[in-house]
N, C-alpha and C positions, 0 to 999 in steps of 0.2 A: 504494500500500500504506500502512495506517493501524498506527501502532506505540501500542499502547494497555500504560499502565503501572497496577497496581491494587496498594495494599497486601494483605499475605498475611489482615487483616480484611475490606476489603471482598469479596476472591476466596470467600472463607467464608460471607461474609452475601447475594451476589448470583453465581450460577455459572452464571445463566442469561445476564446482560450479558456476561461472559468468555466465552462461548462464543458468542454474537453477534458480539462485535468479534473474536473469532478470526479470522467468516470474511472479514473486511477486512485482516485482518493479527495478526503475532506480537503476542502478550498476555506482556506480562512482570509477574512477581507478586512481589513485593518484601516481605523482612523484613527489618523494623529501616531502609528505606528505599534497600537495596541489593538487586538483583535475584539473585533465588534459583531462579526457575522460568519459565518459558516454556513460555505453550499454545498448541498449532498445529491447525490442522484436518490429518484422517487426511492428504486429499491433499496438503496443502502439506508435511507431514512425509515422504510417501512422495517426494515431486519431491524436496525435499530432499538426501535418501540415495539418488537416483538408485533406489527401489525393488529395494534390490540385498536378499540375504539376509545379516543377521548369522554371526558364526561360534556366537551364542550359537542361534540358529534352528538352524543346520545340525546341530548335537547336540542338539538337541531331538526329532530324527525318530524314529522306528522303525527297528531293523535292517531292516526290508521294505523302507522306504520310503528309505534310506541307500542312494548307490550313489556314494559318494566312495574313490578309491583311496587307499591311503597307504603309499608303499614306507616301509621301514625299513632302515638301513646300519649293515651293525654295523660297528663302530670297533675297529681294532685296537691304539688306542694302551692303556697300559696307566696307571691311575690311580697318582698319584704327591702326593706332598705339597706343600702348596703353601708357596712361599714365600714368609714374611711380615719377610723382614727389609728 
């Protein structure tokens, strides 16, 4: 695996080289000469995160397409003030 580093200039002026060496490895793109961003190819991103779904995807569905349970416990305790001394 090839770890290619590119200022947040040249990622701007050639995005066709960054997306070449992606598919050798992580592209890190640096502003001010500290790394700020990292481009992956889709697959290496999905291996990454084990292609699992986010919780920001799982609320993104349709009620149709939602088939998530979510009990709710009501709480008997009763609200009180908190104490800040």
């Amino acid at each position: 695996m090839t770890v290619t580093r590119l200022s947040s200039r040249e990622f701007n002026q050639d995005t066709g080289r960054a997306k070449n060496a992606a598919r050798s490895g992580p592209v890190f793109i640096t502003d001010r000469g500290r790394p700020a961003h990292v481009l992956l190819t889709f697959a290496d991103y999905e291996r990454l995160t084990g292609g699992q779904e986010s919780i920001v995807d799982l609320l993104s569905l349709s009620p149709d397409e939602a088939d998530v349970e979510f009990d709710i416990i009501a709480s008997r305790d009763l609200a009180r003030p908190a104490d800040l001394t």
